[in-house]
C-alpha positions as CSV (number, residue, x, y, z in Angstrom):
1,X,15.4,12.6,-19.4
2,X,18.8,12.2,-18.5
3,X,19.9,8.2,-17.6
4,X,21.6,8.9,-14.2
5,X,23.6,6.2,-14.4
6,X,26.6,7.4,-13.3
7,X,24.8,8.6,-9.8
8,X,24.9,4.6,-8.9
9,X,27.3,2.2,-7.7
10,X,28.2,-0.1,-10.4
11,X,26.0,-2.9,-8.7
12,X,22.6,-0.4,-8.8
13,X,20.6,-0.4,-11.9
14,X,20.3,3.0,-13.6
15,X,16.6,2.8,-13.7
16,X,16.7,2.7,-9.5
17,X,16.9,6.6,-8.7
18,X,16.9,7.9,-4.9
19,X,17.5,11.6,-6.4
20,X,13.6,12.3,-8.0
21,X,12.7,16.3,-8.5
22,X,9.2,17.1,-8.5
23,X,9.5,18.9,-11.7
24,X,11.0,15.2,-13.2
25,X,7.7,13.6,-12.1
26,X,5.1,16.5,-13.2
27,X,6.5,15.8,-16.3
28,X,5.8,12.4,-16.4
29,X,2.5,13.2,-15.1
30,X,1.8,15.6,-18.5
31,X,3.3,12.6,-20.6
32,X,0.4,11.6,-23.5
33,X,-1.3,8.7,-22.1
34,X,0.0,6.1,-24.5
35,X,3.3,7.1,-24.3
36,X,3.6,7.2,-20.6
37,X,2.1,3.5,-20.7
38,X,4.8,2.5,-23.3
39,X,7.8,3.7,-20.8
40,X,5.9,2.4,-17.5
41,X,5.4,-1.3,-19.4
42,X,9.0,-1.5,-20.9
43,X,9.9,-1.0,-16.8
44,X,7.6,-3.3,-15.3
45,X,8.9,-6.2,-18.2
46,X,12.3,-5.5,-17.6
47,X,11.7,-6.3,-13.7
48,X,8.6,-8.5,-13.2
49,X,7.1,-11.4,-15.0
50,X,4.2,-8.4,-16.4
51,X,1.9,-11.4,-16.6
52,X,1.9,-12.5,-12.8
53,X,0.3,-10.7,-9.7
54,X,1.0,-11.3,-6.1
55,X,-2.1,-11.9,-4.1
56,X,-3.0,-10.1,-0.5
57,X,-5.5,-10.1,2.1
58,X,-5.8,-7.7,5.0
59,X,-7.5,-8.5,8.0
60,X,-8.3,-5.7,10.6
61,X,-7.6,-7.3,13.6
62,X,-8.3,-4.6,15.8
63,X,-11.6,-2.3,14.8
64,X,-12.0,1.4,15.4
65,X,-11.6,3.7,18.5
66,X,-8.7,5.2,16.8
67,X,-7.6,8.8,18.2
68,X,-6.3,10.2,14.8
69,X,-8.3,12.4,13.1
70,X,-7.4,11.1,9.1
71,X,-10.4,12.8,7.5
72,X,-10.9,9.7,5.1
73,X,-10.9,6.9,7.9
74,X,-14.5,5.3,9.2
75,X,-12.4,4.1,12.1
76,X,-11.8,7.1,13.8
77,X,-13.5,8.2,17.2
78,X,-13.6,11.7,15.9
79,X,-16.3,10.8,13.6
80,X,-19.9,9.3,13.6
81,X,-19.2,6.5,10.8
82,X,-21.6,3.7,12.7
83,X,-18.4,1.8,12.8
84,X,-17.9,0.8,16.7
85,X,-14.4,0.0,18.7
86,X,-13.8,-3.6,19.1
87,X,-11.1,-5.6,21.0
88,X,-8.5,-6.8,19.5
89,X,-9.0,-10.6,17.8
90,X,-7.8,-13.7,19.6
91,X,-5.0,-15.7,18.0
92,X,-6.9,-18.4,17.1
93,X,-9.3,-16.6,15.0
94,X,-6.6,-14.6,13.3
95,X,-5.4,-18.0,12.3
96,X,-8.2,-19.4,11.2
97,X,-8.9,-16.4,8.9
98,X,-5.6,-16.8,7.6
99,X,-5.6,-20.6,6.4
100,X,-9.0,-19.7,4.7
101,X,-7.5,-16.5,2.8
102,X,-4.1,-19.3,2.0
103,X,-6.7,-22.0,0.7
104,X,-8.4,-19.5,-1.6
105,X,-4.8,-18.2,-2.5
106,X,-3.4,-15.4,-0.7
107,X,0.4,-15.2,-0.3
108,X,0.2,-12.4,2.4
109,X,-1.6,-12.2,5.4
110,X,-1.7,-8.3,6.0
111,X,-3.2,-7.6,9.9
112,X,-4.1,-4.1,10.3
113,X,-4.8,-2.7,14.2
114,X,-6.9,0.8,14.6
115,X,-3.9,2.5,17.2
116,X,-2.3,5.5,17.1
117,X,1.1,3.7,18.2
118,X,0.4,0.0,20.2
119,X,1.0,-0.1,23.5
120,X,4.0,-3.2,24.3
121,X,1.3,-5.8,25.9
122,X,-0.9,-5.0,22.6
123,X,2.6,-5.7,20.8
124,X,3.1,-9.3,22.6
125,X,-0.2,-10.4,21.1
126,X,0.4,-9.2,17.4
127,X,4.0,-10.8,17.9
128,X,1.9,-14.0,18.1
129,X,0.2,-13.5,15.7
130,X,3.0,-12.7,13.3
131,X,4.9,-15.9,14.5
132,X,2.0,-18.1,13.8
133,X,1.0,-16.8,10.6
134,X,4.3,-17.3,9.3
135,X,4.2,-20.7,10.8
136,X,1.1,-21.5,7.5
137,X,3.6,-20.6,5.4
138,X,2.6,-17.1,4.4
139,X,4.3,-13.8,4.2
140,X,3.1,-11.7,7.4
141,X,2.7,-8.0,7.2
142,X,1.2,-5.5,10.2
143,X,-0.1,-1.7,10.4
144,X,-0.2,-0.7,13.7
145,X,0.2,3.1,13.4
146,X,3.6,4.6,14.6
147,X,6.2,2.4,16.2
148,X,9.5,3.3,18.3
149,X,12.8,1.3,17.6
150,X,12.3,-1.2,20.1
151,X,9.2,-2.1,18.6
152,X,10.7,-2.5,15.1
153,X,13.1,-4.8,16.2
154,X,10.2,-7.0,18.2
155,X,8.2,-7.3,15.1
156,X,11.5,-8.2,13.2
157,X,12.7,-10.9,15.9
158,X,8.9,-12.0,15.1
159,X,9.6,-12.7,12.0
160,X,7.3,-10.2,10.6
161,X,8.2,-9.4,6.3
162,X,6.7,-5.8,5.3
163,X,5.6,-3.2,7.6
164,X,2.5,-0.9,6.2
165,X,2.7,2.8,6.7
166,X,1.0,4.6,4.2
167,X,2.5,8.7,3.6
168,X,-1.7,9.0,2.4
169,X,-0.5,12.5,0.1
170,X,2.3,15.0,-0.1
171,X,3.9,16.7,2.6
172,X,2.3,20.3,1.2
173,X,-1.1,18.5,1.3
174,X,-0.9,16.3,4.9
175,X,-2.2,19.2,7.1
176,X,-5.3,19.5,5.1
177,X,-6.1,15.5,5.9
178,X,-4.1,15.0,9.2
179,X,-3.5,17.0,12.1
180,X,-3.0,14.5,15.2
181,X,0.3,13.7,13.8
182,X,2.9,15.2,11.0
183,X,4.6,14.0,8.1
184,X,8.1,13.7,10.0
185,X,6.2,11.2,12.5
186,X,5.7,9.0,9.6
187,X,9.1,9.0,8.1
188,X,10.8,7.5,11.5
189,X,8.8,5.4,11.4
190,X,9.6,3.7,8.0
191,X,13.1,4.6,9.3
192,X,12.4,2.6,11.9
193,X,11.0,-0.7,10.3
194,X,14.0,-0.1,7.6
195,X,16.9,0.0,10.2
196,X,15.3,-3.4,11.7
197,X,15.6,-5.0,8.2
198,X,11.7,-5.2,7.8
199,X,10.7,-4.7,4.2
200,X,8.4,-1.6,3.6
201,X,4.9,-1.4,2.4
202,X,4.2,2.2,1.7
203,X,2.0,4.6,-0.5
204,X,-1.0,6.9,-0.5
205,X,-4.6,7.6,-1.5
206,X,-5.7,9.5,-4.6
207,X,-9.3,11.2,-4.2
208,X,-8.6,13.0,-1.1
209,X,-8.8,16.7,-3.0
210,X,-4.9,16.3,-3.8
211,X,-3.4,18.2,-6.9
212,X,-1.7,16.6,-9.8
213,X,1.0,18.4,-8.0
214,X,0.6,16.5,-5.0
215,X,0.4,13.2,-6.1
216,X,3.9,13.9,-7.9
217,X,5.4,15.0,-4.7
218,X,4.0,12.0,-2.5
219,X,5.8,9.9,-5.3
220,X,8.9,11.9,-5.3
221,X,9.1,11.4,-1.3
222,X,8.3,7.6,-1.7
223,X,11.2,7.1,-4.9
224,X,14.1,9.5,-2.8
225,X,13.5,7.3,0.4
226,X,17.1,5.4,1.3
227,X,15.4,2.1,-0.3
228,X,12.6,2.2,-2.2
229,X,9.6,0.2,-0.3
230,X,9.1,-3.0,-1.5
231,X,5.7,-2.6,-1.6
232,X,3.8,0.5,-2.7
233,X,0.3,0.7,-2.4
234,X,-2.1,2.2,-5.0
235,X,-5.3,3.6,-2.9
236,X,-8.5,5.4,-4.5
237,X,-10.6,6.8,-1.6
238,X,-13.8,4.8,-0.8
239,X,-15.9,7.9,0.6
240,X,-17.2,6.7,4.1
241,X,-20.3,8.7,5.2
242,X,-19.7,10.1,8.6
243,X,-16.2,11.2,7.6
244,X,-15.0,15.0,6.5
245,X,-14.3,13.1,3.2
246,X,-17.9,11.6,2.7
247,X,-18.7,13.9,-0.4
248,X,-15.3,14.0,-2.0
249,X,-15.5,12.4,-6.2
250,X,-14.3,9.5,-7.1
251,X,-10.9,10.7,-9.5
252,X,-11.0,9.9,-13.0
253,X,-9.7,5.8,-14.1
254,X,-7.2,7.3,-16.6
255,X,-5.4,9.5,-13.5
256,X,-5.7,6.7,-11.8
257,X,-3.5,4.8,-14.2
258,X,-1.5,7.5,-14.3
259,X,-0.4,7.3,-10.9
260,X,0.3,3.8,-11.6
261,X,2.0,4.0,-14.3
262,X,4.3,6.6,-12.7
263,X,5.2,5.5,-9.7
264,X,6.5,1.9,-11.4
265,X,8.8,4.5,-13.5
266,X,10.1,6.0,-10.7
267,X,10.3,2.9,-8.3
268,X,10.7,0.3,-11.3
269,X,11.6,-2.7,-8.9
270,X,8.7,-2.1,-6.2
271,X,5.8,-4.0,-6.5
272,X,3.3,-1.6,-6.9
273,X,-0.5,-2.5,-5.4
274,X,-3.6,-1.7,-6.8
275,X,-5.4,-1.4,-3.3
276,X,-8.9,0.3,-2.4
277,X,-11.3,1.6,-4.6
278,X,-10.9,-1.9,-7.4
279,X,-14.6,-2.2,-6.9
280,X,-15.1,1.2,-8.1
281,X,-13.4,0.5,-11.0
282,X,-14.5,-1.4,-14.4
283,X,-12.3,-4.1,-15.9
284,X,-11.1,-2.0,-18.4
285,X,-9.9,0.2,-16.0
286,X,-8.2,-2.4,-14.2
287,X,-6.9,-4.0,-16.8
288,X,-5.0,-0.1,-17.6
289,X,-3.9,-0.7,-14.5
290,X,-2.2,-3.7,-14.5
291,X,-0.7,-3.2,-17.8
292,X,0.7,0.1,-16.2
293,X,2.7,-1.7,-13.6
294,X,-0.1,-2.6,-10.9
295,X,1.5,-6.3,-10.0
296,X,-0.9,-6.5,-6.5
297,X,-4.1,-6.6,-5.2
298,X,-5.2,-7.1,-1.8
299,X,-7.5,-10.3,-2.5
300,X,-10.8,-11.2,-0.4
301,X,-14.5,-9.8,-0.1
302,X,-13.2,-6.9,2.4
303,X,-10.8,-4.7,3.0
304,X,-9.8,-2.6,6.6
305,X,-13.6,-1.2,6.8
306,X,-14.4,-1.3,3.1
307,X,-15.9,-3.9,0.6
308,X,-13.4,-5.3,-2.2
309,X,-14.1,-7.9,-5.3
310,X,-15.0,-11.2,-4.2
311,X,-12.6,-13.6,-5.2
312,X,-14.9,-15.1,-7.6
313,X,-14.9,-12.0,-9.9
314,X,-11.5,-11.5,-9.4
315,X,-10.2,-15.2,-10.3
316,X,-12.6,-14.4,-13.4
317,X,-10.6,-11.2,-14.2
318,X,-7.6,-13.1,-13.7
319,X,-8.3,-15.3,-16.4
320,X,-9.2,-13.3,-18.7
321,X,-6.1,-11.1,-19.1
322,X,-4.1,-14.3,-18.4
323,X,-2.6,-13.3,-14.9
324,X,-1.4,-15.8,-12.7
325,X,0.0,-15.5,-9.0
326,X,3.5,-14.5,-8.5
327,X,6.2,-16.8,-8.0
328,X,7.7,-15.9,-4.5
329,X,10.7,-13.4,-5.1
330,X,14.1,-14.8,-3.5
């Protein structure tokens, strides 16, 4: 495959591509397994520390009642999930979840708020949120649902680091999954958080009934954004009974991988997160993963709606393959 180095300014790494063609990453996809590992590790040396992970936990702050209809998601109102609408947390709860999830050794505190788009008095209290969250001495990131400019800038004044807004799949498969709001709708808003200098945390879910072909496209979309998000997010559907999605399979572990392993070829300097579905998976299979170019996990006993690896198990992991927590990037 061609270098493209002379697409770049002179400051710009060859290896950081905005100009992906789906036929570039199918081929990656069809790569033999060892040898796509081989490239994916040589990438994930030449720009992390392949032996440190950064740590995450995500607290929903604001449960259910959601108006989208994501066929995968126990928290919308379209669907009988058993999961009922809450209020949205107070500030000092927030904070005390978010000194326990420092002292067992999360570096980001990820808030997550069941709205299609928050309204600006719901706004004010996440802004407080964000402000004293930072104040522990944490990174701070928030999904909200879609945002308008204003709002971006807020959450920046705030303070606020990354912004999550997942694409889920590919354009050509969105319509299948989502109807109450299109791909374009998602794309201003990472436009949004971008032009008010908030870093990015962005990705998809595998398991949704997606093609090979559609996970190469979500990835293509993600690499030929203006800046590649800082963070990208790794999901495997955790099938919620209730939802259209209840009865999908669980994908293979070595796809799995191979999503990792691509997307840190095509977005070599993101950190990549291996997010839902880790209690699905063995340690083996983990392990795949990290060695892929997985360098995050969100870290605590739950996720959004969702069970995750206690911390226990996953300090235990930790060991084993000799990870240790990543040193704060400058």
């Amino acid at each position: 495959m061609a270098s493209h180095a002379l697409d770049h300014p002179p400051h710009a790494p060859a290896d950081i591509r905005h100009d992906w063609t789906r036929a570039e990453a199918e081929a990656l996809f069809a790569l033999p397994f060892n040898d796509l590992l081989y490239r994916a590790h040589g990438l994930h040396r030449r720009y992390f520390d392949a032996n440190e992970v950064q740590l995450s936990t995500l607290l929903n702050v604001k449960d259910g009642g959601c108006p989208e209809d994501c066929k995968y998601c126990a928290q919308s109102a379209r669907y009988e999930t058993g999961f009922k609408a809450k209020k949205l947390m107070g500030l000092n709860e927030v904070v005390a979840k978010a000194t326990v999830a420092k002292a067992a050794g999360a570096q980001r505190f990820c808030m997550g708020a069941a709205w299609r788009a928050p309204k600006d008095h719901e706004l004010d209290s996440v802004l407080d949120m964000v402000a004293a969250v930072k104040g522990l001495g944490m990174e701070t990131c928030v999904t909200l649902g879609m945002l308008d400019g204003d709002q971006a800038r807020r959450l920046a004044a705030a303070g606020l680091d990354y912004y999550n807004h997942n694409l889920d799949t590919s354009e050509e498969f969105y319509g299948e999954i989502i109807t109450t709001r299109t791909y374009q709708d998602r794309l201003d808003t990472l436009a949004r958080v971008r032009e008010a200098g908030i870093q990015v945390c962005c990705g998809g879910i595998l398991g949704l009934g997606e093609s090979v072909a559609d996970r190469a496209s979500m990835l293509v979309t993600l690499a030929n954004l203006p800046a590649h998000p800082q963070s990208v997010p790794i999901n495997l559907l955790v099938a919620i009974e209730g939802t259209p999605l209840a009865d999908n399979q669980t994908i293979d572990g070595i796809d799995f991988v191979r999503v990792i392993a691509t997307a840190r070829i095509m977005m070599p300097a993101s950190v990549v997160r291996f997010a839902a579905g880790r209690l699905e998976m063995d340690e083996a299979t983990q392990a795949l993963a990290f060695f892929a170019g997985a360098n995050s996990v969100f870290y605590g006993e739950k996720l959004l709606t969702t069970p995750n690896p206690a911390g226990a198990e996953d300090r235990a992991l930790f060991d084993r393959l000799g990870l240790k927590p990543m040193t704060p990037r400058a």
